[in-house]
C-alpha positions, 0 to 999 in steps of 0.5 A: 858827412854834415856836421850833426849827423851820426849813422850809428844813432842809438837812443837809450830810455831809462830812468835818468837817476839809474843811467849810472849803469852807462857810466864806465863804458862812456867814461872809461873805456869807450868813450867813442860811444858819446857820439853813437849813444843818447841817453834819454830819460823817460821824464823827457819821452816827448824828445823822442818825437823829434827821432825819425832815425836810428834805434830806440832801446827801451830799458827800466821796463820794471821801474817806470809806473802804470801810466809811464808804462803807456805813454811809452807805448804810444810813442813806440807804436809812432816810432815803429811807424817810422821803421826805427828799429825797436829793443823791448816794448814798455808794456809787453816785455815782461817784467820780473814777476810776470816772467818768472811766473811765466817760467814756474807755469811752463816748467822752465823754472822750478821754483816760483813766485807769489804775491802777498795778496796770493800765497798758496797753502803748498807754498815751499820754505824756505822763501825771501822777499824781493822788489819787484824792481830794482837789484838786491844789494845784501842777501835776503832773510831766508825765511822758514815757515809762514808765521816768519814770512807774515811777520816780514810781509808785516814790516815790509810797508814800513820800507815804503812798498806796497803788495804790488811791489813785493815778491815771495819767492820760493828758495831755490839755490844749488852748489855743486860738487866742489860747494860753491855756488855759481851765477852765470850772467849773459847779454842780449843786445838785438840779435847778439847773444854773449856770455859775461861772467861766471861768478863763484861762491860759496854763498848762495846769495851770488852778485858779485865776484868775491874775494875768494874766487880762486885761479881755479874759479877764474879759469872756469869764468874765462872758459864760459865767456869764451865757450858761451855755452847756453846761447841758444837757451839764453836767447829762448829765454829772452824771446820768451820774455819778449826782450832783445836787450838785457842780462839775464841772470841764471844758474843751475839746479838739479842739472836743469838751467833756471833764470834768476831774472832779466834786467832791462838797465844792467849794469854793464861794467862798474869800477874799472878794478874787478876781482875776476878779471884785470882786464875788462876791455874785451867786456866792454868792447864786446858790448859796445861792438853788439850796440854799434851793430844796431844800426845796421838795418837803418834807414838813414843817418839820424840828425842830432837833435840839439835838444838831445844834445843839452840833455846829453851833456847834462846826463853826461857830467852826471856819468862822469861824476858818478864814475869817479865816485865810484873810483874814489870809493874804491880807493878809499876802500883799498887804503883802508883794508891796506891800513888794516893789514899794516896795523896788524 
């Protein structure tokens, strides 16, 4: 093979400032990938012009703006027409609202969600904003009734968002018998369904897995990776929402599964430390695996385009600082907690 060429060329498109979410698995644990994998930020769509080869990962559909949103388009249709291989589509797969209205209206979901501009009289409280783009890092207020929502909906221009920005979105959280919560969390990368995790908590609001995951919660979040149990629900969901590449996000209630959302641009691992798993290298290999599978329908071996290749060092010293920022903090925050407990 000529130096330049690679037959398992993958173009990721997202916002450059969240390409963080690549940091671990390029850093840490597969950094084989540097050479299968570009990152290319939507600032820079005119670069994939100079790709006739390989396959194109829209991500960030939720975070890029109306006119983004079409200029993307165009190029994917010009892709297409040069048979790359093509996961979600900048203005037809849905984004968080569009989907989980499409799911209240086909019963799939049991709650539902609003805009500012158009709440109905039989709105169910409690309820919570959200963004429409971007993830929830602190849980929600949990609103009881609409004078409480309106005064919210009141403040929430001072946070810089407009109505098109925010999400009312009816409460709908269940725990089961032992009182805990769970989040259930799976990939879709082009024809490859795998479970990811099973975080528990006693707390509805569920994103990460905490502290108080016990043996028995992890033996649960080990038997749903392994099982995969939803696949077949999972992927219907995505092809609902016309995405090929993404975590949905979802749990139970009233013994009926309910998606939470889909995320174009999920974080696939972060720190390499973790509280439900020690070992994260099968995680990371199973995705990387899924993404090297892409390829397969190719039609021939992409040249590496220079251009692509600055851009891509540039992003990647930005990983790499990001990924040992995040090192840092944990540590940091690891000293400290153990400082803590010494001192008492």
């Amino acid at each position: 093979m000529r130096p330049g060429l690679d037959p398992k060329m993958i173009y990721y498109v997202c916002v450059e400032r969240f390409a963080h979410t690549l940091a671990s698995m390029l850093v840490h644990f597969r950094p084989d990938l540097r050479h299968r994998l570009r990152v290319i930020p939507y600032a820079r769509l005119e670069l994939l012009d100079r790709v006739h080869a390989g396959v194109v990962i829209w991500a960030d559909v939720d975070r890029i703006a109306p006119a983004m949103r079409q200029r993307a388009a165009a190029i994917h249709e010009r892709l297409a027409g040069r048979g790359i291989r093509l996961l979600n589509h900048p203005e037809r797969s849905l984004r968080r609202f569009q989907l989980l209205d499409a799911l209240a209206a086909s019963g799939h979901n049991a709650f539902r969600v609003f805009r500012p501009g158009a709440l109905p009289p039989d709105l169910r409280f409690p309820v919570f904003l959200r963004r429409e783009a971007g993830a929830l890092a602190v849980p929600p207020d949990l609103l009881p009734d609409r004078a409480s929502l309106l005064n919210a909906l009141d403040a929430a221009p001072m946070q810089g968002a407009n109505d098109d920005d925010w999400i009312v979105a009816e409460y709908s959280a269940e725990s089961e018998a032992d009182g805990h919560f769970r989040k259930y969390g799976a990939y879709r990368i082009g024809d490859t369904v795998f479970a990811q995790h099973c975080f528990i908590s006693p707390s509805w609001f569920v994103k990460h897995p905490p502290a108080g995951m016990n043996d028995s919660h992890r033996l649960e979040h080990r038997e749903y990776v392994r099982q995969n149990p939803h696949a077949d629900w999972v992927l219907q969901m995505f092809d609902l929402a016309g995405i090929a590449y993404g975590r949905i996000d979802y749990g139970r209630i009233a013994g009926r599964l309910q998606v939470f959302e889909i995320n174009t641009n999920p974080m696939v691992l972060g720190n390499p430390q973790t509280r439900f798993d020690p070992n994260l290298r099968p995680y990371a290999d199973r995705w990387a695996e899924a993404v090297i599978a892409l390829d397969s329908t190719a039609s021939a071996a992409p040249a590496s385009d220079p251009a692509i290749d600055r851009l891509q060092r540039r992003i990647l010293l930005r990983l790499y600082a990001s990924a040992y920022r995040a090192r840092w903090r944990r540590l940091v925050a690891g000293v400290r907690a153990w400082w803590g407990h010494r001192a008492r």
